[in-house]
Legacy VTK file of the C-alpha trace (Angstrom):
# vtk DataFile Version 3.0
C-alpha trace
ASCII
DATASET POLYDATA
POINTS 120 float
-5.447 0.028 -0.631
-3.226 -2.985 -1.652
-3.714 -6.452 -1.882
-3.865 -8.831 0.801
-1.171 -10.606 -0.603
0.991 -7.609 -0.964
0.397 -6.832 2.823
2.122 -8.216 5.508
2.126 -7.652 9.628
3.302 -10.023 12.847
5.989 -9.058 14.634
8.222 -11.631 13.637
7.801 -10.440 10.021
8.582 -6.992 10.705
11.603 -7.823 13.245
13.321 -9.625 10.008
13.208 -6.390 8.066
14.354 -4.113 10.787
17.391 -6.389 11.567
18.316 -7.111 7.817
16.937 -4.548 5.681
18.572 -1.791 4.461
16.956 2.239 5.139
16.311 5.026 3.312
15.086 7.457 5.279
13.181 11.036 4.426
12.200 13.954 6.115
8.697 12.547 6.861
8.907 8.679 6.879
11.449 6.101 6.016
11.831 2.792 4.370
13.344 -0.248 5.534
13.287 -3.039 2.975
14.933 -6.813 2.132
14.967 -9.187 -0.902
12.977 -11.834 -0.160
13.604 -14.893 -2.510
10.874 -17.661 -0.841
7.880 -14.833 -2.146
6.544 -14.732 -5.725
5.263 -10.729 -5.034
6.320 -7.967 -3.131
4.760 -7.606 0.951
4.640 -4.011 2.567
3.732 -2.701 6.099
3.113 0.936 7.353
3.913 1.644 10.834
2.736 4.133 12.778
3.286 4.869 16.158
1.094 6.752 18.716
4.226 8.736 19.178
3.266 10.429 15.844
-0.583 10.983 16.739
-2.804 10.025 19.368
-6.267 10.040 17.201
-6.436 6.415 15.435
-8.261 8.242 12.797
-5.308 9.824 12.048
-2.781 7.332 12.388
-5.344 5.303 10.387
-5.421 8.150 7.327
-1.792 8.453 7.386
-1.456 4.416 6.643
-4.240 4.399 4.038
-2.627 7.342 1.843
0.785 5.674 2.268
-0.528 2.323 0.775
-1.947 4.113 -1.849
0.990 6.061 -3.289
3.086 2.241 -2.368
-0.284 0.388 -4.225
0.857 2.958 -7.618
4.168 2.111 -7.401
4.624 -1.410 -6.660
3.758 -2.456 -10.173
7.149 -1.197 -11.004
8.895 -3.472 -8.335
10.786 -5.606 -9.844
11.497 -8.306 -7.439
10.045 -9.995 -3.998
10.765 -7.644 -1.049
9.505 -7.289 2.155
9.048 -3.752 2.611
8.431 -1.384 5.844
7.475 2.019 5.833
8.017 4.171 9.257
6.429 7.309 9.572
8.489 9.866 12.009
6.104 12.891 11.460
2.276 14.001 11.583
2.297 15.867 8.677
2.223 13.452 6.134
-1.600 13.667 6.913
-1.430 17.107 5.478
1.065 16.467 3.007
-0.125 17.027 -0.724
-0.646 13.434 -2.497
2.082 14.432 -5.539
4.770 15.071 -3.097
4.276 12.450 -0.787
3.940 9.797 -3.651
7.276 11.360 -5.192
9.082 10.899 -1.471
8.178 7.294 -1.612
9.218 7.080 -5.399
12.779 8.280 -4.626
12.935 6.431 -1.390
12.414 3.030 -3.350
15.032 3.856 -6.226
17.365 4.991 -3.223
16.704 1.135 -2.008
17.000 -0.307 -5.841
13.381 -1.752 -5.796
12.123 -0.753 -8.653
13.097 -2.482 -12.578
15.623 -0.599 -14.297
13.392 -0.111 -17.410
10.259 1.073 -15.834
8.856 4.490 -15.192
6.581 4.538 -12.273
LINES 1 121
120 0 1 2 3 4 5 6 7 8 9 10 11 12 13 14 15 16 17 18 19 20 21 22 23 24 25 26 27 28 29 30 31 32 33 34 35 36 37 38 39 40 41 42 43 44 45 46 47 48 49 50 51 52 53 54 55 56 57 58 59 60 61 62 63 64 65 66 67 68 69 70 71 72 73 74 75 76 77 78 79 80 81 82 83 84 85 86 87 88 89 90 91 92 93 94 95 96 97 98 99 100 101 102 103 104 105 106 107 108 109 110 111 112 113 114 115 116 117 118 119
């Protein structure tokens, strides 16, 4: 799991990102994300929507694995972002950890979050 200061929710918060930010988008999830200059660390929320599964177990499993492959990566983020991750499809519950990690790893150099000199 990541920080509490590296987590972020309210609607108001999230509507800012899905106005301004700019998408990459996958075959399971996508990720919506906007420099933030008035934060001194990156913020990231994973939505998903009982559209994807009804269980909250479930929903609740998918959002803890994605926060761990995003708590791995985000020491390579180079900058303040505000960062949303929308998941469009129940598999990523049965999705092996390598792959899903290396979906969100292109996903964020698609974006340009990560330093130029690291290797996450």
């Amino acid at each position: 799991m990541i920080s509490r200061t590296n987590r972020f929710h309210g609607y108001n918060s999230l509507r800012n990102v899905y106005r301004h930010g700019r998408m990459a988008r996958g075959s399971l999830f996508g990720v919506k994300a906007i420099h933030n200059p008035r934060r001194k660390a990156y913020r990231l929320a994973v939505v998903v929507s009982r559209k994807v599964n009804k269980s909250a177990v479930a929903r609740n499993r998918i959002r803890r694995r994605l926060y761990e492959a995003s708590r791995e990566l985000g020491q390579s983020i180079n900058e303040p972002h505000d960062i949303v991750i929308t998941v469009f499809h129940s598999s990523v519950s049965d999705t092996p950890y390598p792959e899903l990690a290396g979906q969100l790893k292109k996903q964020f150099k698609e974006l340009g979050i990560f330093t130029k000199s690291a290797k996450p």
